[in-house]
C-alpha positions, 0 to 999 in steps of 0.5 A, spaced: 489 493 530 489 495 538 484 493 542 481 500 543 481 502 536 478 496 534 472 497 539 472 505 537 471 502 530 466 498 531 462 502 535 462 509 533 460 511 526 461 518 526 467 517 522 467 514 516 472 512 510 472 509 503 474 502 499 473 500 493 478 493 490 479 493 483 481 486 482 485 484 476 488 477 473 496 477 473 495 475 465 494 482 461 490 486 467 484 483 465 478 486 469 475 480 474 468 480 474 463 476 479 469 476 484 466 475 491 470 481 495 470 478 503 472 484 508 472 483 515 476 488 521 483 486 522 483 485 530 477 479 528 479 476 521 473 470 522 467 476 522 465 478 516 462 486 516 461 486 509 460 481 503 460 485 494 461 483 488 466 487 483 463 489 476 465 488 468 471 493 470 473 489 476 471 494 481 467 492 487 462 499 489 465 504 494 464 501 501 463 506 508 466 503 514 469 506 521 475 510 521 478 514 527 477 521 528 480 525 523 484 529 528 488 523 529 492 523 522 492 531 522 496 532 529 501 527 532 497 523 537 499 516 540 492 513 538 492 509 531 490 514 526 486 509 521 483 503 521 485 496 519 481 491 515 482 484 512 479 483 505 479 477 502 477 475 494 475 469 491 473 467 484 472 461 479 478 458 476 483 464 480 486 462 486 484 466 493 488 472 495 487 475 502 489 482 504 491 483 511 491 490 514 488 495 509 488 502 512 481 506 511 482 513 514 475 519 515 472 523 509 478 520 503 477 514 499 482 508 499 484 504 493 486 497 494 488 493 487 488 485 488 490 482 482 489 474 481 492 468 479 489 464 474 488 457 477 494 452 474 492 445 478 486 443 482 489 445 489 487 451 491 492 456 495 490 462 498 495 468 499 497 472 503 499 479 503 500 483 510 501 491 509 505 493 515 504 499 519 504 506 516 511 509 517 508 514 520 506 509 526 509 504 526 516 504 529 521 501 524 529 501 525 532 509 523 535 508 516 542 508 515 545 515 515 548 517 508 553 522 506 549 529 502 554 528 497 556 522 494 563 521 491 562 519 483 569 514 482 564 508 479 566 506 473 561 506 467 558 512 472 554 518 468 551 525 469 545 526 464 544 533 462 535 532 462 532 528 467 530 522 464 524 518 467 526 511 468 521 505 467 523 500 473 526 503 480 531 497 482 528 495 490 535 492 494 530 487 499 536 488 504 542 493 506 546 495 502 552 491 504 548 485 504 549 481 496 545 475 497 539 479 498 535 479 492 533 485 487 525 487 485 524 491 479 518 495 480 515 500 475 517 507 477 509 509 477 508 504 482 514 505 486 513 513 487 505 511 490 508 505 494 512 510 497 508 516 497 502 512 501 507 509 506 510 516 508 503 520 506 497 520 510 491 521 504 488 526 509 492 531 509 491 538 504 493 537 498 498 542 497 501 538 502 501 531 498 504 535 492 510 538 495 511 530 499 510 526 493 515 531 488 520 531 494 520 523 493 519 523 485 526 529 487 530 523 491 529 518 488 530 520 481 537 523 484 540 517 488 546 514 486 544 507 489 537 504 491 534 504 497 532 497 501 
């Protein structure tokens, strides 16, 4: 979090946003209850702001902390438009997981699901999760221009005549041409709100979340090779 924003943050309450942490173990998503949640802003790691526990479902309360003004996730400005936090969780017979970077935007609710490793040795390693910046602030490489109409010379390629909703989308961790990077199968669901939190901010009107997020389903579910 940049110096400014940061202080901001730290000293003006006029704007607020919303976190809640479900956490769940990775055998069966089994809610983790009596976990301690550690959250701190990201720009000072090793000054806690806020100490909770989670409940019988996992879940820790909806916590109010600092965000920038609205206005800044409404209109193009320069200044960062949410705020950013680590979030660190520990519990009996799991391994600690830190997140870093958690973004709380003014006047909406920001989930951040946390899922543990049961402990299988008596060493302890903490992992580490880093979410980078929102596409919309961040400044990341302009994507590889592709052609409107992709050719169909595949062989074993189809045209379905319904859509059909797929289990897993495949994610090329890399450019297309590179063969040697690996593959991740992730679920649609979770794919679609992947994408739609990093091109989205949760501000916006409603109709207009809509309208993003059915144009992100409509691309994804027409592509003829998966995006990297």
């Amino acid at each position: 979090m940049p110096e400014n924003i940061l202080r901001s943050a730290q000293t003006d309450n006029t704007y607020s946003g919303k976190l809640q942490i479900n956490v769940t173990s990775t055998l069966g998503l089994i809610p983790v209850q009596d976990a301690t949640v550690t959250i701190s802003y990201t720009g000072v790691p090793d000054v806690a702001i806020e100490k909770v526990s989670t409940d019988s479902s996992g879940q820790t309360e909806k916590i109010d902390l600092p965000a920038p003004p609205l206005a800044y996730s409404l209109n193009p400005v320069e200044e960062q438009p949410y705020s950013e936090y680590n979030i660190q969780v520990e519990a009996p017979g799991y391994e600690p997981v830190m997140v870093s970077g958690t973004e709380i935007l003014p006047d909406v609710t920001a989930v951040q699901p946390i899922r543990l490793t049961p402990l299988e040795t008596n060493e302890e390693e903490e992992e580490v999760i880093v979410i980078p910046d929102h596409t919309l602030y961040g400044e990341y490489p302009p994507k590889i221009p592709e052609d409107e109409i992709k050719p169909m010379d595949e062989s074993g390629e189809i045209v379905l005549s319904r859509v059909v909703i797929p289990e897993y989308i495949v994610v090329h961790d890399g450019p297309p041409d590179d063969y040697s990077a690996p593959n991740y199968y992730v679920r649609y669901r979770d794919y679609i709100k992947n994408v739609v939190s990093s091109e989205i901010y949760a501000t916006w009107p409603e109709s207009t979340i809509y309208a993003n997020t059915l144009a992100i389903m409509s691309f994804t579910l027409n592509r003829v090779y998966t995006e990297w």
